[in-house]
Backbone as ProteinMPNN parsed JSONL, in Angstrom:
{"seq_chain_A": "XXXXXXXXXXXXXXXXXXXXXXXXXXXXXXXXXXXXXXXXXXXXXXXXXXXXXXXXXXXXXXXXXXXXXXXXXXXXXXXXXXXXXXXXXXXXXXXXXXXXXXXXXXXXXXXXXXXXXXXXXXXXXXXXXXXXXXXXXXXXXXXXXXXXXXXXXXXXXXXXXXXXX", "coords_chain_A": {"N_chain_A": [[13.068, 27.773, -117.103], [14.277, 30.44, -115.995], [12.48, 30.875, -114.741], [12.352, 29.491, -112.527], [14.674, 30.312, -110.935], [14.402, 32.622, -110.347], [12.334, 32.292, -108.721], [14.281, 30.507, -107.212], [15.986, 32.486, -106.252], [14.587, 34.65, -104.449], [13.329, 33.555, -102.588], [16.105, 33.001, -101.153], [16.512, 35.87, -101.023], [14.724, 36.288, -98.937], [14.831, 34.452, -96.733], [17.389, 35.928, -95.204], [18.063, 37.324, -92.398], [17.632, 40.084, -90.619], [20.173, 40.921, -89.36], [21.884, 39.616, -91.504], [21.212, 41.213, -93.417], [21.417, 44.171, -92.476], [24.533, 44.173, -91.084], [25.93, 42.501, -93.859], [26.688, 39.966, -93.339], [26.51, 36.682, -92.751], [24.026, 35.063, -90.219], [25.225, 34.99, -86.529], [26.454, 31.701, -85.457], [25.159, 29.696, -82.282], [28.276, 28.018, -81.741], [29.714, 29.757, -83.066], [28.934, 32.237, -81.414], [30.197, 31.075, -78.732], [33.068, 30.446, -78.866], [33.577, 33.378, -79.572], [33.435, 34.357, -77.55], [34.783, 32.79, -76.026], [37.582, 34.174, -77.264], [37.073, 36.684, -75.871], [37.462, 36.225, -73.318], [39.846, 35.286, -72.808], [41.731, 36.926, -73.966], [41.29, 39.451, -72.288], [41.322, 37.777, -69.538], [44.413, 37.494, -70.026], [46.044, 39.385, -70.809], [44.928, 42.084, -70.472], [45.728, 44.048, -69.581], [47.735, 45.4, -71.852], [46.187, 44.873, -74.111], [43.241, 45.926, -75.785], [40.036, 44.831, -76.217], [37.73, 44.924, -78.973], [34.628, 43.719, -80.069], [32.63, 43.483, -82.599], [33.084, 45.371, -84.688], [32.99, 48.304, -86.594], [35.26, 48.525, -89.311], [36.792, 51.428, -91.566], [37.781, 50.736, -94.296], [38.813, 52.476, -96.554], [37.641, 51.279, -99.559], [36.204, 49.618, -98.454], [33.793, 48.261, -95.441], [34.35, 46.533, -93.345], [33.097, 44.568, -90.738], [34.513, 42.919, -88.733], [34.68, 39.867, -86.41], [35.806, 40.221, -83.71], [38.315, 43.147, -83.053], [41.609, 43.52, -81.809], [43.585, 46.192, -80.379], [45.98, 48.042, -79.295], [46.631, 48.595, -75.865], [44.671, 51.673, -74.741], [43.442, 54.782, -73.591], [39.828, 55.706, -72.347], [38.126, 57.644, -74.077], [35.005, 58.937, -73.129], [33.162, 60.911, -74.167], [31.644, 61.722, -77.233], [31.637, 59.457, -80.008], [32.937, 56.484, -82.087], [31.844, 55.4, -85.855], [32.578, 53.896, -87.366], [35.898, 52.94, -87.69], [38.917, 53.983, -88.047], [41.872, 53.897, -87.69], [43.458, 50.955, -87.794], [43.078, 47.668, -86.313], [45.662, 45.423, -84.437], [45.531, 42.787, -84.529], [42.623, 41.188, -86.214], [39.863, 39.113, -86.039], [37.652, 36.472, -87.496], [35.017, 34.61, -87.134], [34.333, 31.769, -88.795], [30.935, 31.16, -89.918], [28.248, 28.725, -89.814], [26.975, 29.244, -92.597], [28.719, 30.556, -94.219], [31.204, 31.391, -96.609], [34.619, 30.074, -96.401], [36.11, 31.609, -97.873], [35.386, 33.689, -98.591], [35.957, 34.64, -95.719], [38.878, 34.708, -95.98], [39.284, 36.652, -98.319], [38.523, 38.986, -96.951], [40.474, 38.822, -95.048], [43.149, 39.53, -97.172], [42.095, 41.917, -97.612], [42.473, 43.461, -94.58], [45.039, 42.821, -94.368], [46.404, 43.886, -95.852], [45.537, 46.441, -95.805], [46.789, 47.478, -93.075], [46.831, 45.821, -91.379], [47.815, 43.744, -88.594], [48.017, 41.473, -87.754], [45.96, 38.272, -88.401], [43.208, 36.738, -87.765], [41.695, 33.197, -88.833], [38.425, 31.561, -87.509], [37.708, 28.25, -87.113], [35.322, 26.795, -85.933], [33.72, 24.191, -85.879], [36.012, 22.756, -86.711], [37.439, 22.733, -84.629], [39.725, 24.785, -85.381], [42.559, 27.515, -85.37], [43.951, 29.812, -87.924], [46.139, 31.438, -88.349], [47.277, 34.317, -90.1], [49.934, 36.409, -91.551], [51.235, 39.608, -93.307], [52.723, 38.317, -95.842], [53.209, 35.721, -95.54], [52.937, 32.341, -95.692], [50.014, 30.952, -94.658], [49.04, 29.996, -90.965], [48.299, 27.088, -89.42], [46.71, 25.898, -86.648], [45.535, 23.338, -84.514], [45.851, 22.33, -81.851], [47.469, 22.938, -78.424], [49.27, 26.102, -78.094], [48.32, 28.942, -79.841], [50.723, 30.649, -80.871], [51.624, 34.005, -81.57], [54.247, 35.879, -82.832], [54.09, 38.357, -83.733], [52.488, 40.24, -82.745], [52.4, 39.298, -80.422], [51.063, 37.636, -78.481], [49.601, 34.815, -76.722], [47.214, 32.072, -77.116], [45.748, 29.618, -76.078], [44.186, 26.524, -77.62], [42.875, 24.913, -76.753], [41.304, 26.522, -74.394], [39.867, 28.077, -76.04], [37.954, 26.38, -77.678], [36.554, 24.376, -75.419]], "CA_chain_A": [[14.331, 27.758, -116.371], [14.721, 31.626, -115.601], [11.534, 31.343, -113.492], [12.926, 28.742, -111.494], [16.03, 30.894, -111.035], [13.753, 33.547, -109.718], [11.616, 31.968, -107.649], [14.975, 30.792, -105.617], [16.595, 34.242, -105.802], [12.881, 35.35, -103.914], [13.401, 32.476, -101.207], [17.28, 33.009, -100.343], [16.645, 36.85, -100.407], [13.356, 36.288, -98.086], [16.012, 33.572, -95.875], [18.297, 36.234, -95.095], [17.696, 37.937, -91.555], [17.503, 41.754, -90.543], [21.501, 40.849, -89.16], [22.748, 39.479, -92.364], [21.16, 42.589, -94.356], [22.296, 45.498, -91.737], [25.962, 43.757, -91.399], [26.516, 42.086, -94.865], [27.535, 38.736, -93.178], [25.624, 35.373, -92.169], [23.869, 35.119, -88.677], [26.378, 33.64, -86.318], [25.713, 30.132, -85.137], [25.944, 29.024, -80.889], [29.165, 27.73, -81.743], [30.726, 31.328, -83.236], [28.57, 33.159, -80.283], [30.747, 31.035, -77.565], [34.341, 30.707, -79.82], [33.862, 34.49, -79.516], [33.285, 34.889, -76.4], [35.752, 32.796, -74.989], [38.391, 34.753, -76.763], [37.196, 37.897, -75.534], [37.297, 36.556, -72.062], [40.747, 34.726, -73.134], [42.196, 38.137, -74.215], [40.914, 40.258, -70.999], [42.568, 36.994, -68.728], [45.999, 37.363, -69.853], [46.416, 40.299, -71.664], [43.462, 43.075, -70.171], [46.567, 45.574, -69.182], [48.416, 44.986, -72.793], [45.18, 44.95, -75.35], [41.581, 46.379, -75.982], [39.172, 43.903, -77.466], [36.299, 44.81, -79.614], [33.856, 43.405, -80.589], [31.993, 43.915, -83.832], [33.665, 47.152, -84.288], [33.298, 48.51, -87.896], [36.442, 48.84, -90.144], [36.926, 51.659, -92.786], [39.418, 50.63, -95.485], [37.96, 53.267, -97.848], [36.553, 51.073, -100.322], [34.879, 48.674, -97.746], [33.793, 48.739, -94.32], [33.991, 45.379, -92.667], [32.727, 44.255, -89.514], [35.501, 41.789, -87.818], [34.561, 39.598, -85.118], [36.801, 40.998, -82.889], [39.637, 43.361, -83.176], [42.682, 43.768, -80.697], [44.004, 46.746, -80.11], [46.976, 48.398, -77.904], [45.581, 49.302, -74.739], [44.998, 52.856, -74.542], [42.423, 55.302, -72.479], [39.046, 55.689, -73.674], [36.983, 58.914, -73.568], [33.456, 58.278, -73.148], [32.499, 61.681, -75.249], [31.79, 61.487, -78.735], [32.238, 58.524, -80.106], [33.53, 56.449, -83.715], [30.938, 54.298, -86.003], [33.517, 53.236, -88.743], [37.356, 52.903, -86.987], [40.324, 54.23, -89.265], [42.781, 53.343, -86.964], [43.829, 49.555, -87.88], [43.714, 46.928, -84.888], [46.748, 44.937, -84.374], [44.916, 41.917, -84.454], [41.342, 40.889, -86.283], [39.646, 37.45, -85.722], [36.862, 36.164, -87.923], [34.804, 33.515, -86.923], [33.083, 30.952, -89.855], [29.628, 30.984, -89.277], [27.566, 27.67, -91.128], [26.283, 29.483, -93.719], [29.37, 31.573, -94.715], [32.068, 30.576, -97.555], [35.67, 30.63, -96.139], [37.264, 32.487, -99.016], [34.714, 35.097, -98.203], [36.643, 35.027, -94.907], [39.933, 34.816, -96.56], [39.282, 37.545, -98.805], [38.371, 39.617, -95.565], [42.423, 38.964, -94.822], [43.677, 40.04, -97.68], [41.878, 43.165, -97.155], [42.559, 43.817, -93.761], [46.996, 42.971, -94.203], [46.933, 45.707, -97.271], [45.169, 48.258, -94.737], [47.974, 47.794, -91.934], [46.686, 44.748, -89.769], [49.655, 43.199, -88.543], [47.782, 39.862, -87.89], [44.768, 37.917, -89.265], [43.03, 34.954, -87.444], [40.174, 32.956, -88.736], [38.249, 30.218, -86.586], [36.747, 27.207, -87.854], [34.695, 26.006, -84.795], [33.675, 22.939, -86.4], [37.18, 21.87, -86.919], [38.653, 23.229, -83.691], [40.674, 24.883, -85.598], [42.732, 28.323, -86.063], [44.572, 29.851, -88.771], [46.798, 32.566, -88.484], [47.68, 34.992, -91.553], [50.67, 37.231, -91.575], [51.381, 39.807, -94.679], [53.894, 37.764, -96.278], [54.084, 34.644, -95.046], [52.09, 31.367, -95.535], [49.002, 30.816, -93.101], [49.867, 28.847, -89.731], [46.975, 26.429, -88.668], [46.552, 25.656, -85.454], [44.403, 22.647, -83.761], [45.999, 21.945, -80.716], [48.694, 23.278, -78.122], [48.779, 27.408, -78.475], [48.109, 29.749, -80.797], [51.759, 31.589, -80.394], [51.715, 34.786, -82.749], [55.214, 36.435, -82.439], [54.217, 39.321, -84.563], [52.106, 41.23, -81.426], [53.532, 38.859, -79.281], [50.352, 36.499, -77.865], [49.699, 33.136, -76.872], [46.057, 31.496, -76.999], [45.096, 28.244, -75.957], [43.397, 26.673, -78.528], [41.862, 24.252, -75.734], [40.564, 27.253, -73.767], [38.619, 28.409, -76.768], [37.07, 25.441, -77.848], [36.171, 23.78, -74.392]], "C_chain_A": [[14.562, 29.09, -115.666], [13.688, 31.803, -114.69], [11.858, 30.629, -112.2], [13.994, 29.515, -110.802], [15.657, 31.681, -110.318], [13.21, 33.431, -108.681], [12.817, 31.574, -106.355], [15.805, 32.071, -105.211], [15.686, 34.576, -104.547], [13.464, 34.284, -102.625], [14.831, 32.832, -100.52], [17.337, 34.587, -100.4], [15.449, 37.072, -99.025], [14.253, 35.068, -96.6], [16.672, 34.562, -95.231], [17.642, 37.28, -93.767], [18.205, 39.523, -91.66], [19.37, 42.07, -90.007], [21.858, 40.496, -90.284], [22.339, 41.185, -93.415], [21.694, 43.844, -93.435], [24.044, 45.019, -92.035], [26.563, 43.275, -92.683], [27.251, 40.81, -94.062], [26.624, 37.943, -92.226], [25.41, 35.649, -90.699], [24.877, 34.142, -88.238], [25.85, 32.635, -85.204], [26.007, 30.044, -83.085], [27.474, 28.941, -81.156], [30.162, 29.323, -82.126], [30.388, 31.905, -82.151], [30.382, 32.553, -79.01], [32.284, 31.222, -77.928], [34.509, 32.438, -79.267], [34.025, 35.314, -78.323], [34.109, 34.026, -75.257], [36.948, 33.396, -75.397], [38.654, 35.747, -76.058], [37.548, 37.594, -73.912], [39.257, 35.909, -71.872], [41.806, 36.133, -73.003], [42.517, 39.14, -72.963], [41.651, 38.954, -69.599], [44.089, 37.116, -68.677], [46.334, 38.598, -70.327], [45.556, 41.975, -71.537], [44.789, 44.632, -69.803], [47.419, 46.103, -70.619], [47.206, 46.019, -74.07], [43.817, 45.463, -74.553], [41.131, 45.486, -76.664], [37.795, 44.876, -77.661], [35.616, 44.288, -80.185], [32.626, 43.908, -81.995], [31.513, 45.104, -83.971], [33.53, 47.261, -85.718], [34.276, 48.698, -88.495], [36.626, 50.099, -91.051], [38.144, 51.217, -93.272], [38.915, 51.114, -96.207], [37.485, 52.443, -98.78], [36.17, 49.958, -100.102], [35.201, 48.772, -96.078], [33.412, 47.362, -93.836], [33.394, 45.593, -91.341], [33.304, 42.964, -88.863], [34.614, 41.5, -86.739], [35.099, 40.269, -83.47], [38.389, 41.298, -83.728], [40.533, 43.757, -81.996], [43.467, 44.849, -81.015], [44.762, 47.369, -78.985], [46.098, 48.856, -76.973], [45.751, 50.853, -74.855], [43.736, 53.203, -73.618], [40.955, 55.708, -73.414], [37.888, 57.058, -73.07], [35.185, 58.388, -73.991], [32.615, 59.335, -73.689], [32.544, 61.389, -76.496], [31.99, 59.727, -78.598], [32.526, 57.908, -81.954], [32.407, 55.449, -84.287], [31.734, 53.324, -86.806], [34.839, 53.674, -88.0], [38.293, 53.093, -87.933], [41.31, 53.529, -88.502], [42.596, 51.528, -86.97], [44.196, 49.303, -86.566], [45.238, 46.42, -85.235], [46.501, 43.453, -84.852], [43.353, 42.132, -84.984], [40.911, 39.62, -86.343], [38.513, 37.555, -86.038], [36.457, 34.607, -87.657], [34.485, 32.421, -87.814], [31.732, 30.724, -89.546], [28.74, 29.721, -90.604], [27.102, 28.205, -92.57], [27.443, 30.765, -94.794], [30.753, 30.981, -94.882], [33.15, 30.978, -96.584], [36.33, 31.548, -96.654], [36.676, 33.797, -98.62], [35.806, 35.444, -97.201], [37.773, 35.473, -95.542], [40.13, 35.758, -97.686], [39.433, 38.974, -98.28], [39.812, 39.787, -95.149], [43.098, 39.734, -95.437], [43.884, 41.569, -97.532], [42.292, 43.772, -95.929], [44.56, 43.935, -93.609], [46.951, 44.058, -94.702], [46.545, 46.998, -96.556], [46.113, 48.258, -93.655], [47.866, 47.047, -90.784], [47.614, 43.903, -89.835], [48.817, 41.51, -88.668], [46.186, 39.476, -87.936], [44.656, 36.467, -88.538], [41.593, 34.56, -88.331], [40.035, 31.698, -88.09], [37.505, 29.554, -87.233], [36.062, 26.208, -86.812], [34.176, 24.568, -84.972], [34.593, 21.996, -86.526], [37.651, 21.985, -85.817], [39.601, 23.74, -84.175], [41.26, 26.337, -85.874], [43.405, 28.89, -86.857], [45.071, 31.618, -88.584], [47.397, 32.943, -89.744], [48.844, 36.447, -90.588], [50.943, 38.101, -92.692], [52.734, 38.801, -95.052], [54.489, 36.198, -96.384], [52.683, 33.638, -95.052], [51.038, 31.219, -94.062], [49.683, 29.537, -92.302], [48.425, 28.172, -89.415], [47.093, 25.751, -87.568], [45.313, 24.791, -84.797], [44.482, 22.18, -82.68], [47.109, 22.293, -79.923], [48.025, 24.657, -77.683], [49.043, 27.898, -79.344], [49.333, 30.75, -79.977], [51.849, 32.925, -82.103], [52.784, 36.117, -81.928], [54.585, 38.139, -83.185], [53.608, 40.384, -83.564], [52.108, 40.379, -80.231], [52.281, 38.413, -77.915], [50.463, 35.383, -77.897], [48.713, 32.802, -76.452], [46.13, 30.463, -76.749], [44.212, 28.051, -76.638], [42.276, 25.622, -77.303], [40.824, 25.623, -75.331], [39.395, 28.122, -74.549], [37.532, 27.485, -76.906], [36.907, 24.077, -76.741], [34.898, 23.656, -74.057]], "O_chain_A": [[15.118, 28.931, -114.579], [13.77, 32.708, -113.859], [11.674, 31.073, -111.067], [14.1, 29.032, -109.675], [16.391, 31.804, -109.337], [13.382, 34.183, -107.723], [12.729, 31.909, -105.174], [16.142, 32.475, -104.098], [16.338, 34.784, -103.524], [14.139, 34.813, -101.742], [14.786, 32.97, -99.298], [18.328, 34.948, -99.766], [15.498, 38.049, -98.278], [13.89, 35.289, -95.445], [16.699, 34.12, -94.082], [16.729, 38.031, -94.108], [18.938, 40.022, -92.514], [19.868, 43.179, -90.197], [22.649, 41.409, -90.521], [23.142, 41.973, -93.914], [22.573, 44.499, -93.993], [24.686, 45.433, -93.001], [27.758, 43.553, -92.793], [28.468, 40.72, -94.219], [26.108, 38.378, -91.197], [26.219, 36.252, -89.994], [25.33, 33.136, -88.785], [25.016, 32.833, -84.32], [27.122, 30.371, -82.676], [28.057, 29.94, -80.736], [31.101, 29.765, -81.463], [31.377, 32.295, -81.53], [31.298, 33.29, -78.643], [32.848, 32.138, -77.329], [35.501, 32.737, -78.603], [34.507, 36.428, -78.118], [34.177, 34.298, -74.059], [37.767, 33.474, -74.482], [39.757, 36.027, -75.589], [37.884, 38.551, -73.214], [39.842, 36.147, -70.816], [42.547, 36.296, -72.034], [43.64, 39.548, -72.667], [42.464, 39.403, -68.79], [44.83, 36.932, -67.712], [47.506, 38.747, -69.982], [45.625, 42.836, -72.414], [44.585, 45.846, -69.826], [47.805, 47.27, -70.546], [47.283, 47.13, -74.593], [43.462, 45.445, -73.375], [41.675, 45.201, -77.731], [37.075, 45.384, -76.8], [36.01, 44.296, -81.352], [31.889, 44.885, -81.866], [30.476, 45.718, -83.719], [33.962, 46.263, -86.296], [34.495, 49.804, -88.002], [36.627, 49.407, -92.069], [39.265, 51.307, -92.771], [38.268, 50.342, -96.914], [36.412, 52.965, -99.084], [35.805, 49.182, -100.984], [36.236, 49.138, -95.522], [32.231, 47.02, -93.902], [33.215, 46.725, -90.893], [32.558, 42.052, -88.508], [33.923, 42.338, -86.161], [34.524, 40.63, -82.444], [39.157, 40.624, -84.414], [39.958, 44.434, -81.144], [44.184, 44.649, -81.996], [44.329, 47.289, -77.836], [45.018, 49.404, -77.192], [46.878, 51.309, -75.05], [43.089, 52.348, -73.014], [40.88, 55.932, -74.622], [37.198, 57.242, -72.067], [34.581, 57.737, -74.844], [31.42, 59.063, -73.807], [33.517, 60.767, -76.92], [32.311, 59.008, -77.653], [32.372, 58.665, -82.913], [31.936, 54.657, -83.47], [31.514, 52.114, -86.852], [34.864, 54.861, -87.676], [38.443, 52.165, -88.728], [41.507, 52.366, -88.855], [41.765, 50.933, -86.284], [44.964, 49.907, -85.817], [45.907, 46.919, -86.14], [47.351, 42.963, -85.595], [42.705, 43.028, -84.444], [41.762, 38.855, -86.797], [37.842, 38.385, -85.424], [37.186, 33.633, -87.848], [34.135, 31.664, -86.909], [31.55, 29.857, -88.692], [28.674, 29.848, -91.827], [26.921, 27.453, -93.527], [27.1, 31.519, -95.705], [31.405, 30.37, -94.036], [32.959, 31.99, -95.909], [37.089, 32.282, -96.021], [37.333, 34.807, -98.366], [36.592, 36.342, -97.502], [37.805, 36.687, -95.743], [41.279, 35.717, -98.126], [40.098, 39.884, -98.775], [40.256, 40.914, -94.927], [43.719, 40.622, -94.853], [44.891, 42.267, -97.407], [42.573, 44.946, -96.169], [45.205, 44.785, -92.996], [47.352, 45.107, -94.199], [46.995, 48.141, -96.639], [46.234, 49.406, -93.227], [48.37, 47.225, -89.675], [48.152, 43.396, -90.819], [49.049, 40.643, -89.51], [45.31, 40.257, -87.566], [45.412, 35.496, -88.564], [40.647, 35.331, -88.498], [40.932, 30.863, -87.978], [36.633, 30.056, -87.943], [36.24, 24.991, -86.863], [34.298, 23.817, -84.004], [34.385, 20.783, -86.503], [38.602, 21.209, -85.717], [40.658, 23.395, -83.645], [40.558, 26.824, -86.761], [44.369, 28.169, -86.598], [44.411, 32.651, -88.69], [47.969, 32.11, -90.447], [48.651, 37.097, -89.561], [50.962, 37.308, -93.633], [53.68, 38.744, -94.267], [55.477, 35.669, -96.892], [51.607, 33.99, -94.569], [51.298, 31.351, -92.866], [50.408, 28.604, -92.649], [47.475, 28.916, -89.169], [47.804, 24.756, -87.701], [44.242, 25.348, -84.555], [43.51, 21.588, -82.213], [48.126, 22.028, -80.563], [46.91, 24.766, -77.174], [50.05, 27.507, -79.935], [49.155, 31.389, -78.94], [52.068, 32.649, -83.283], [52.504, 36.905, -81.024], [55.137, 39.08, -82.615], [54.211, 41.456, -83.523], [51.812, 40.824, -79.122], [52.443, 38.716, -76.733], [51.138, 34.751, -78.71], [48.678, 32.995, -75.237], [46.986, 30.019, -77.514], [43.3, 28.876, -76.694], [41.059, 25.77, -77.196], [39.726, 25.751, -75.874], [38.405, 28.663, -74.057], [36.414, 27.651, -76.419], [37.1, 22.927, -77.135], [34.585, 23.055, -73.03]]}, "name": "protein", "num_of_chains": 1, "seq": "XXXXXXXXXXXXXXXXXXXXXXXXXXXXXXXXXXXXXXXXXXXXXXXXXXXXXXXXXXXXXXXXXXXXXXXXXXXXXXXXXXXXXXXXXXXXXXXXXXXXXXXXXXXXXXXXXXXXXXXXXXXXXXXXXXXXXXXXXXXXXXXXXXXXXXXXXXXXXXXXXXXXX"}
């Protein structure tokens, strides 16, 4: 029994690409690539004078360093010396995608962490469902599958069509 046990340990650490071991999180699927990339272009349409999007920007919260899909931040100016590898400064907004091979709670654990460090708002996407879920500290998640994604708290409004089109 314990060799069996071993032998698939050996296979799902030998499974796991040179992106899930650098980042600590599943390769992401077509479906997260475009999800992600229509909010960024979603974001920069309505909102490009407002917000900064980044893209798989590192986090510190001292005792872990995520890697969000994208985070939204106030617009500000950006010096092109020096630059940051790990971001102290909390976005306003972070948005995690689900990728097939990666638990939700994982995601949803990812939330918790990110309200208690000072992120005002928490999305995750479930491209499979069409669906997204907004987290606030305090306040029951909002799920969202059709209409817009209205989040009073930094004061956007997504189309959930225009993502998943």
């Amino acid at each position: 029994m314990a060799m069996m046990e071993t032998e698939e340990l050996v296979e799902t650490i030998e499974e796991r690409s040179d992106y899930e071991i650098e980042r600590g999180k599943p390769v992401p699927s077509k479906k997260h690539a475009i999800a992600q990339t229509q909010f960024v272009i979603a974001f920069y349409r309505n909102y490009e004078e407002k917000f900064r999007v980044l893209t798989e920007a590192t986090l510190d919260l001292g005792n872990c360093k995520p890697t969000p899909d994208i985070c939204v931040y106030p617009k500000s100016e950006i010096s092109w010396e020096g630059d940051e590898v790990r971001l102290t400064k909390m976005p306003l907004l972070t948005i995690e995608i689900l990728s097939p091979k990666q638990a939700l709670s994982d995601l949803e654990d990812k939330v918790e962490d990110y309200l208690a460090a000072g992120v005002k708002s928490c999305w995750i996407v479930l491209p499979s469902l069409s669906e997204i879920v907004v987290y606030h500290k305090g306040q029951k998640p909002k799920v969202v599958t059709e209409g817009d994604v209205k989040d009073d708290v930094i004061g956007v409004t997504v189309s959930v069509e225009e993502i998943f089109r």
